[in-house]
C-alpha positions in Angstrom: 47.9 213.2 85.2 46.0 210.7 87.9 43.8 209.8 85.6 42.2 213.0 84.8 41.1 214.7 81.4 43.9 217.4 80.1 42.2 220.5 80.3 42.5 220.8 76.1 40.1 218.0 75.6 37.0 219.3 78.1 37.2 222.8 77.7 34.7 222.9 74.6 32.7 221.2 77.0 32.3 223.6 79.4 31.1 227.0 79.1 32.9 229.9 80.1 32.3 233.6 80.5 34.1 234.8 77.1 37.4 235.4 76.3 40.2 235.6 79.2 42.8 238.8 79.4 46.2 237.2 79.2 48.7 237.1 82.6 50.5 239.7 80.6 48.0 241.7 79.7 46.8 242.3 83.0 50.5 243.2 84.4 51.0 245.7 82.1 47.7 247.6 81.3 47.5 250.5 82.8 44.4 249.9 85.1 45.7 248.3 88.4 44.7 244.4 88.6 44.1 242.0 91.0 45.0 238.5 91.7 43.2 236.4 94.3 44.6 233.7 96.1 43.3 229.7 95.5 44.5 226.5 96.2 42.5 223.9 94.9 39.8 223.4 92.2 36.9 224.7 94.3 38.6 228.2 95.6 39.3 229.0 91.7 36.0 228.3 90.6 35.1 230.6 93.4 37.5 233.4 92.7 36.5 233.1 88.9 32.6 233.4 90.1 33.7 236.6 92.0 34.9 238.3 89.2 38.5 237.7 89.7 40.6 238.3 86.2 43.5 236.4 88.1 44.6 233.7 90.6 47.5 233.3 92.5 48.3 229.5 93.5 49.4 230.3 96.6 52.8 228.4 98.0 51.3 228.8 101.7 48.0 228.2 101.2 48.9 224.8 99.0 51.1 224.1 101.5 48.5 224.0 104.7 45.8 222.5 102.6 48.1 219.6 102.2 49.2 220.0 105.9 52.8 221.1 105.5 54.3 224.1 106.5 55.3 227.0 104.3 58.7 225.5 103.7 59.4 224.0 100.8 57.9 220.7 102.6 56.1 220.5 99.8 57.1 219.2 97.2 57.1 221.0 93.3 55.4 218.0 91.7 52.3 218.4 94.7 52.4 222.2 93.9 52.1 221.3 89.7 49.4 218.7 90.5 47.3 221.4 92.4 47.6 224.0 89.6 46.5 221.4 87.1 43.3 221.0 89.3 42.9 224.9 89.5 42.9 225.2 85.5 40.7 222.8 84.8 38.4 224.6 87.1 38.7 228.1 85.8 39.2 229.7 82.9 41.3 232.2 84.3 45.1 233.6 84.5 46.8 231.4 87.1 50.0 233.4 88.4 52.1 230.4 90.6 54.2 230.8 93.4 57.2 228.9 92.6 59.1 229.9 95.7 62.7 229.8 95.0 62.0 227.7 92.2 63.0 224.4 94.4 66.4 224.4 94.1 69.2 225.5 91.6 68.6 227.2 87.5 68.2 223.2 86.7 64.7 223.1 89.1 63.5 226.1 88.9 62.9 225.5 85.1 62.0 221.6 85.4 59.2 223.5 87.5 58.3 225.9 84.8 58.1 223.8 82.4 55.8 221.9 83.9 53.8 224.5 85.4 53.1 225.7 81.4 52.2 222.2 80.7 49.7 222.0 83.2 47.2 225.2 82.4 49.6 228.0 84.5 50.1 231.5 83.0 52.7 232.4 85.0 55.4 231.4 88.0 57.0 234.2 90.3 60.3 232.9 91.5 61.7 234.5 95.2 65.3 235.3 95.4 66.1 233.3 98.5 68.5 230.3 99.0 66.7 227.0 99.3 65.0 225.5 101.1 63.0 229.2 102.0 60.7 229.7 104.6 57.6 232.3 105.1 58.2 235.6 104.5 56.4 236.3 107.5 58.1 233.7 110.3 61.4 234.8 111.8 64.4 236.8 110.9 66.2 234.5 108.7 65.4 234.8 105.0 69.1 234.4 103.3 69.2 235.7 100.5 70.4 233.6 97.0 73.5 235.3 95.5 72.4 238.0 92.7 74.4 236.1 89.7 72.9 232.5 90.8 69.3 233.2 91.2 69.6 235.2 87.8 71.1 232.4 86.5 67.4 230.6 87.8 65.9 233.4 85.9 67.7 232.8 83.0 67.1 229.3 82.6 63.4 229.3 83.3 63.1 232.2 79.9 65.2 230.0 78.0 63.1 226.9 78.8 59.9 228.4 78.5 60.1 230.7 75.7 56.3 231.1 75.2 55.3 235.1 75.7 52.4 234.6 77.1 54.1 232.7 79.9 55.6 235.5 82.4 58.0 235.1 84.7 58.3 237.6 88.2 61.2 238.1 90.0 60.4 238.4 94.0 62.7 240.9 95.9 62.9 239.7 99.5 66.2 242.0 100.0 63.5 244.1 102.7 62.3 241.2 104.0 65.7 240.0 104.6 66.1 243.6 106.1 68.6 244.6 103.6 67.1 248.0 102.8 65.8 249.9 99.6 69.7 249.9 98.2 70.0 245.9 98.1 66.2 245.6 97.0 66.9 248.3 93.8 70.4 246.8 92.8 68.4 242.8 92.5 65.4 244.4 90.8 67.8 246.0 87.9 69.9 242.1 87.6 66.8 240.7 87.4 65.2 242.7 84.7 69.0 242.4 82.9 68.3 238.4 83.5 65.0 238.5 81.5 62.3 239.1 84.3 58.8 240.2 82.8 57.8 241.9 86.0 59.2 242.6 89.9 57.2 241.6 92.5 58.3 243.8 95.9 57.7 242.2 99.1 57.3 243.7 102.5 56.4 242.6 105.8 56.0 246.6 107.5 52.4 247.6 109.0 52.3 250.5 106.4 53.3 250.9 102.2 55.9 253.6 102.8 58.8 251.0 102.0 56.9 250.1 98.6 55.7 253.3 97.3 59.5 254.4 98.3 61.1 251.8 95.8 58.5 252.0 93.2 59.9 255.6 93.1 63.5 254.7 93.0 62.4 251.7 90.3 60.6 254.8 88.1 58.6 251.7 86.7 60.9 250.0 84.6 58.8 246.3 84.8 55.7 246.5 85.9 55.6 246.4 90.1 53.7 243.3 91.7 52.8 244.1 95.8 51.2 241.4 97.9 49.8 243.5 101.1 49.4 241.1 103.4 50.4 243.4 106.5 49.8 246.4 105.3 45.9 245.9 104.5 44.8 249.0 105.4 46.4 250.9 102.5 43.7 252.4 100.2 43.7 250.8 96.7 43.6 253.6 95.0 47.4 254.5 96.8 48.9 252.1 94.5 47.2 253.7 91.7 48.7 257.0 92.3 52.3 254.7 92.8 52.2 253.2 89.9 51.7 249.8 90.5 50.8 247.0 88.1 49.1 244.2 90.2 48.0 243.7 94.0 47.9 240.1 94.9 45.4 238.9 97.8 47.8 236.4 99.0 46.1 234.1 101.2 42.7 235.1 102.0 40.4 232.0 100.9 42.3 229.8 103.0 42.2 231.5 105.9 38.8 232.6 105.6 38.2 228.7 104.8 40.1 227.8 107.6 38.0 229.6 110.2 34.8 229.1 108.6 35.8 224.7 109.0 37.0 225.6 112.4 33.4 227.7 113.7 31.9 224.8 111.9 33.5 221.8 113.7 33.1 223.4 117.1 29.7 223.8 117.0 28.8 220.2 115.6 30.5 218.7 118.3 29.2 220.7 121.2 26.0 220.5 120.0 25.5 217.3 118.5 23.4 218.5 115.3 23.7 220.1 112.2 20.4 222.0 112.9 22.0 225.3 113.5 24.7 225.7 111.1 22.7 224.7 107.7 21.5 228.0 106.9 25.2 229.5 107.4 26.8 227.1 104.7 26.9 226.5 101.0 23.9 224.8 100.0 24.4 221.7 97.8 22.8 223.3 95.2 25.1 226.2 95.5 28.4 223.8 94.9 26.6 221.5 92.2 26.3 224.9 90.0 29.6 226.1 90.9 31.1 222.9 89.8 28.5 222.7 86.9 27.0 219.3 87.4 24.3 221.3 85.0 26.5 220.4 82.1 27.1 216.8 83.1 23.3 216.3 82.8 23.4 218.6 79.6 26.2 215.5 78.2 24.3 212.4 79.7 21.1 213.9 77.8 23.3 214.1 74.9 25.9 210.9 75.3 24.1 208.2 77.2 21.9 206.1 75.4 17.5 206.1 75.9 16.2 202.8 77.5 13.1 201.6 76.2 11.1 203.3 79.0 12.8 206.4 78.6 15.8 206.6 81.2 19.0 206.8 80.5 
């Protein structure tokens, strides 16, 4: 744990906004939710501020913060160690992407098991052969065989048997450029394996390939979609399609990425801070994010009085 609190021991400590839906809840109410993406303890606590009932720990967006590539060069004890940061900083649903679970049935549910240990709601496991790369870099995604990764799925329900922990299965058969056929045929093994939900991907400029399968699926698990490419589509399009969750995949790291990025280039050409102060977080701003207001609430409470009155 690096030294750090379990979650169980400060959260009477801090305040929260009231109770929390549940992962599952979320996935399979009938109003369409939203995860947003975070990868650290500061983008969750930001998501949470927002109004977010969900996060997604993002397996690109951990990956760059920590400088690796989307490629399993990370490793799954970095990815747990992020998460654990992100739940003790919201009081939120934290949906995980486990990638290919890191290896065979045996890793995937080392990983789970873990993840539930350390504050996660959730893991959504990809049905590629390891090590996987982005969905979205090159042609070659292959694909894990349909009786081994359910075997991954298997293992991770046996291991974790909690219900409120819920376990997606990732189609990447379009990705992979398999087609609708492929993509139906692993959804149905997966939900026979024990999967609570199917997340769809797709890498096409438009939803046409989603909304297609979500008709051919006739909703038998809730549908997760993570629109990356296909941004423009309308929310209230995967309303009338039925689906269960949209996840906003990697947006607070970019957006951080360029906002560091504008920031360093204009510090460096001009040689002050002067101009950019008004177009950053304040201090203040991150102090009540990160409510230092209940540290000083405890130090009033915990530290002892000097004689002339500080403490």
């Amino acid at each position: 744990m690096h030294g750090a609190l379990p979650k169980r021991l400060i959260d009477s400590a801090i305040p929260t906004d009231g109770p929390r839906d549940s992962l599952r809840s979320l996935i399979t109410s009938s109003d369409l939710a939203f995860a947003m993406e975070a990868h650290d303890g500061l983008s969750a606590a930001i998501a949470q501020r927002a109004g977010f009932k969900a996060l997604w720990a993002s397996g690109l967006s951990i990956s760059s913060c920590l400088g690796f590539r989307d490629a399993n060069e990370a490793s799954w004890s970095e990815i747990v160690d992020v998460v654990e940061r992100m739940a003790d900083a919201a009081d939120i649903p934290i949906l995980v992407d486990g990638d290919s679970g890191f290896g065979n049935f045996n890793n995937a549910r080392l990983i789970a098991r873990k993840l539930r240990q350390r504050g996660a709601s959730g893991v959504c496991l990809e049905d590629k052969a390891f090590p996987k790369i982005n969905s979205f870099v090159g042609d070659r995604h292959p694909l894990a065989d349909i009786d081994e990764f359910c075997g991954r799925l298997k293992a991770v329900k046996d291991q974790v048997p909690d219900p409120d922990f819920v376990l997606i299965a990732r189609v990447e058969a379009l990705i992979a450029g398999h087609g609708e056929d492929e993509a139906l045929a692993r959804a149905h093994a997966y939900a026979e394996a024990g999967a609570d939900a199917i997340l769809i991907h797709s890498r096409k400029p438009d939803a046409e390939e989603i909304f297609s399968f979500t008709l051919g699926w006739q909703s038998r698990l809730p549908v997760v979609i993570v629109p990356t490419k296909y941004y423009r589509t309308p929310a209230a399009e995967y309303r009338v399609a039925g689906i269960s969750m949209v996840v906003w995949a990697n947006h607070s790291m970019r957006a951080a990425s360029a906002a560091m990025r504008k920031v360093c280039d204009r510090i460096i050409h001009e040689e002050s801070i002067a101009g950019i102060e008004s177009e950053i977080a304040t201090l203040d701003e991150l102090f009540d994010l990160l409510k230092y207001q209940e540290l000083s609430a405890a130090e009033e409470r915990y530290l002892p009085q000097a004689a002339n009155g500080v403490r």
